[in-house]
C-alpha positions in Angstrom: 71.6 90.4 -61.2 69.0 91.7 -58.4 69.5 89.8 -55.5 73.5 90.5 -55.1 75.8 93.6 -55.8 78.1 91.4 -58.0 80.8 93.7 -57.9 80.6 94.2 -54.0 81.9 90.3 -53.5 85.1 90.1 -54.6 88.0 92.4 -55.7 89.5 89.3 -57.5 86.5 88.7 -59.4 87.1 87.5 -63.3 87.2 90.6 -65.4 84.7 90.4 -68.5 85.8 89.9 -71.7 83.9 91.9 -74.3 83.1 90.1 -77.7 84.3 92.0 -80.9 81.7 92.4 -83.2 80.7 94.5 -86.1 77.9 96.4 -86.2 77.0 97.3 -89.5 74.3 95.4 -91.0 76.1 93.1 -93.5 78.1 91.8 -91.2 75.3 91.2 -89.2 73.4 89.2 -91.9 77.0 87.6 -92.6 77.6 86.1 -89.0 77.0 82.5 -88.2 74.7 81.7 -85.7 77.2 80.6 -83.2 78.6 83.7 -83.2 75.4 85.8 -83.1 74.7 83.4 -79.9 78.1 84.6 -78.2 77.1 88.4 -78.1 74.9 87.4 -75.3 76.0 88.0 -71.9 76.0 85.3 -69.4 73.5 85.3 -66.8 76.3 85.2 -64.0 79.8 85.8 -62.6 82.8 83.5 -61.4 84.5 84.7 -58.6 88.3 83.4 -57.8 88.5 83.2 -54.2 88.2 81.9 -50.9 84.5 80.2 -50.9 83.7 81.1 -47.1 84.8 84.8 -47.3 83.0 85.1 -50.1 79.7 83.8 -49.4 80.0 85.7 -45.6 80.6 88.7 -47.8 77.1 88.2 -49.7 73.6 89.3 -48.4 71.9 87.2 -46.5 69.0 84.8 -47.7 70.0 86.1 -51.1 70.3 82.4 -52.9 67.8 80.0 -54.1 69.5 77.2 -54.4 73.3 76.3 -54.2 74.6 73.0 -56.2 77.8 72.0 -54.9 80.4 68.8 -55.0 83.4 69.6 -52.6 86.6 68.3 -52.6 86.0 64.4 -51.0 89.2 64.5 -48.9 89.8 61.4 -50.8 94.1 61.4 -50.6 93.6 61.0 -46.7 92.9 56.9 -47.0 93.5 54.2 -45.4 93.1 52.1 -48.4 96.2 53.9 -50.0 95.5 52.9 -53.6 94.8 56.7 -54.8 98.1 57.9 -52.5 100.9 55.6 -53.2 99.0 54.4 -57.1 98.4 51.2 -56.1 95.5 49.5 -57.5 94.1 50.0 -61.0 91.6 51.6 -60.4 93.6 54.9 -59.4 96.7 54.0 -62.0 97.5 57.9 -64.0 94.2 59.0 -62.2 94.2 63.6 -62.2 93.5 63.1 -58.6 96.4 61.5 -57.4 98.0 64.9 -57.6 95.1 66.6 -56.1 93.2 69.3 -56.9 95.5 72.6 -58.2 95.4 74.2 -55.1 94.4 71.8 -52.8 96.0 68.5 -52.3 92.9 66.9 -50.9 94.8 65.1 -47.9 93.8 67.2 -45.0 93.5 65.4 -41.2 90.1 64.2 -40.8 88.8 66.4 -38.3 90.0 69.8 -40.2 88.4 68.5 -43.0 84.7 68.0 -41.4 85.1 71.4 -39.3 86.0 73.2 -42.4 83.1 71.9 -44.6 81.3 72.7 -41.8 82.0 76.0 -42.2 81.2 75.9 -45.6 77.8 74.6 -44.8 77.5 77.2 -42.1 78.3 79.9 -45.0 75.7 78.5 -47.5 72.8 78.5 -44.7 73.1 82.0 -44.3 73.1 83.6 -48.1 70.1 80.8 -48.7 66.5 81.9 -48.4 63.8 80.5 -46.4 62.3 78.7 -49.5 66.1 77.6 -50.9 67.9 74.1 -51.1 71.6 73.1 -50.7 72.0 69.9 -53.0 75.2 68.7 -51.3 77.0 66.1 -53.3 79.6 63.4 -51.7 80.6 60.1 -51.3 80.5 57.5 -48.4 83.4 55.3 -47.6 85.1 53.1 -44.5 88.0 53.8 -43.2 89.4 51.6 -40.7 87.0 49.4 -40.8 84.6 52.8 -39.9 81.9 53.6 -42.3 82.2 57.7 -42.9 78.5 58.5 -44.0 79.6 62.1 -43.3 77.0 62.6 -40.9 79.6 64.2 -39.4 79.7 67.0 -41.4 75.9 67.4 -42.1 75.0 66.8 -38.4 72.7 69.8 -37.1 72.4 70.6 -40.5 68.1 70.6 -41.9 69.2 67.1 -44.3 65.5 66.7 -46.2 66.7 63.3 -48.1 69.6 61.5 -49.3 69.4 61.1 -53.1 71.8 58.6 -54.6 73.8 59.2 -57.9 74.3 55.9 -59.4 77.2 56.5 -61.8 79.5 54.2 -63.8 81.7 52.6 -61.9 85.1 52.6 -63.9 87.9 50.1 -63.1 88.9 48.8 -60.3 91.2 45.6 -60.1 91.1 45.3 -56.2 89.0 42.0 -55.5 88.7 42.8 -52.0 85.6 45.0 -53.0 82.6 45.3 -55.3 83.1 47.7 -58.0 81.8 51.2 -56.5 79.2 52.6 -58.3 77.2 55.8 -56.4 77.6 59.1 -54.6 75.1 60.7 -52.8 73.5 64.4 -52.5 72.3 65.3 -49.6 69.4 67.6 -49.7 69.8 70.5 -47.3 66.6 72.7 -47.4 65.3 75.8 -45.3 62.1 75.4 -43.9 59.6 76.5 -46.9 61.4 75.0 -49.5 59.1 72.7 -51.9 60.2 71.0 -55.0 58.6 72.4 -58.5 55.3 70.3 -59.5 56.0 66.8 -60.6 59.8 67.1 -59.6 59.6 64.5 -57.2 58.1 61.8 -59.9 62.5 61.5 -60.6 62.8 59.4 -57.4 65.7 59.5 -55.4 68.3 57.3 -57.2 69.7 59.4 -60.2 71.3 57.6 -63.0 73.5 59.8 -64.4 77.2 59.1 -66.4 80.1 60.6 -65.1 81.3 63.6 -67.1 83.6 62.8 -70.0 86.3 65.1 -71.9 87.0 66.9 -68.8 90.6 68.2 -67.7 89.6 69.3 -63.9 90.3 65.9 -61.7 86.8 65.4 -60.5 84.5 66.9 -63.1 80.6 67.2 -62.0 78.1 66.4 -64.7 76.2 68.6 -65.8 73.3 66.4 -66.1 73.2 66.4 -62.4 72.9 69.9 -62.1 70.4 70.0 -64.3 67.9 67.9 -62.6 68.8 69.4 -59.2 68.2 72.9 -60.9 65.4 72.2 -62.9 63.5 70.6 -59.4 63.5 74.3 -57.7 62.1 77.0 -59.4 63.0 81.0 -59.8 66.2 82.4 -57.9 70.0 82.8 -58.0 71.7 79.7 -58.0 75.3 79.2 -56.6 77.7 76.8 -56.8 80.9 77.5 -53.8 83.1 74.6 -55.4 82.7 75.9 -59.5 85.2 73.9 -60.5 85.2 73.2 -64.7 81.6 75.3 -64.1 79.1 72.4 -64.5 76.6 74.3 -62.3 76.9 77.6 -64.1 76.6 75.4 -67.6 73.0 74.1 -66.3 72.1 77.6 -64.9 72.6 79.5 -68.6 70.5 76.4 -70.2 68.0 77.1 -67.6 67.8 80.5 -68.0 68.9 81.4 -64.5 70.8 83.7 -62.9 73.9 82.3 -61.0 77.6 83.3 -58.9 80.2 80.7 -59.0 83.4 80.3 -56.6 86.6 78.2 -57.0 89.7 79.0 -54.7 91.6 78.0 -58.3 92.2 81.1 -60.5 93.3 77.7 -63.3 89.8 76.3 -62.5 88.0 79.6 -63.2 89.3 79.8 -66.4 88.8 76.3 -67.3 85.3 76.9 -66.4 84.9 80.4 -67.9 85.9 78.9 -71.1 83.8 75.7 -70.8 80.8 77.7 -70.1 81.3 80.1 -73.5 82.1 77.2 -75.4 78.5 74.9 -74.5 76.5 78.0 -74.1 77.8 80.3 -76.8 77.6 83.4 -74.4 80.6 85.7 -73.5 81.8 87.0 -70.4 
């Protein structure tokens, strides 16, 4: 990686794991492709940590673009159905225990100054010609509508783009079934989209992520298209979770640092990432 000392960032980084292979030339010619794919390195690193230190331990304007989804906050509701499991919609959902080391239900106002911070954090390590792509979701609460403007406010918001996703179940007929997220887009002064990006539009129709044991799993899909609309640079992902972001780095051919404060989550996404891309850590 040229932009970053990867090693300098964080003692608890992932250790590699080196792939055993032969190296005589019949078992060369004998190996499957698959496993001729996984002697290639990936283009990046996890990191287990805190996502703040981290980042403030990086070099400044040394990121292209940064693809995150944080935790919502979504367990601090007045509607209740996700705390206490009432309403279908939330019935044996992963999230109503949280994220593993997060329980998602912080007060309102720590919650907006700490993704604040965050935000603060991914300003600095971005370059003049990078891009947050900031994904959450809108909802009212106490009869309040949080757009999160709250958290983005001060912040250099581009556009909104809307993910319009499946909607799932949801038996409460007090409300229309909810169907999109949004992603804000965050960008430094020089930033320009890559020629004929911005023919997508900005409503996204993308599925939810399937077959996926983290609680709130980010397509990959989505990661793509924001990836693919910025061209050449590190990319970075704070909230790595199962590693979506890293997964459409490696098929993009990019270089990229992940973060998740979960040591479980890293490995769920280290694993993830070797498995669809076939490369080794």
């Amino acid at each position: 990686m040229t932009d970053i000392d990867k090693e300098s960032l964080v003692s608890e980084e992932i250790a590699p794991t080196q792939l055993s292979m032969d190296m005589t030339s019949s078992k060369r010619h004998a190996s499957s492709s698959r496993k001729h794919r996984r002697s290639r390195k990936v283009n990046g690193a996890l990191h287990h940590g805190d996502c703040i230190k981290i980042m403030n331990e990086m070099k400044k304007e040394s990121v292209k673009i940064i693809v995150t989804s944080p935790p919502y906050n979504i367990k601090n509701s007045t509607g209740n159905g996700l705390k206490d499991c009432r309403g279908g919609k939330w019935k044996g959902a992963a999230l109503q225990q949280g994220y593993d080391t997060h329980a998602d239900a912080m007060r309102h106002g720590e919650y907006v100054q700490w993704q604040r911070d965050c935000l603060t954090s991914m300003m600095r390590v971005l370059r003049q010609d990078g891009a947050i792509f900031y994904n959450h979701k809108w909802r009212v609460q106490g009869g309040l509508l949080q757009d999160r403007h709250d958290i983005v406010d001060g912040f250099p918001v581009r556009q909104i783009i809307i993910w319009q996703r499946n909607g799932g179940i949801n038996f409460n007929p007090g409300y229309f079934l909810p169907t999109y997220e949004v992603i804000y887009l965050i960008a430094k002064p020089k930033f320009k989209l890559t020629p004929k990006s911005n023919a997508m539009g900005d409503v996204w129709k993308i599925s939810q992520e399937k077959n996926n044991e983290h609680p709130a799993p980010f397509p990959i899909e989505l990661a793509t298209r924001c990836i693919e609309s910025v061209d050449d640079g590190l990319v970075l992902d704070p909230f790595m979770g199962s590693g979506s972001t890293a997964i459409a780095a490696e098929l993009n051919n990019r270089e990229w640092i992940g973060i998740d404060i979960s040591e479980k989550y890293c490995d769920m996404a280290k694993d993830r990432i070797a498995e669809i891309t076939g490369k080794s850590f």
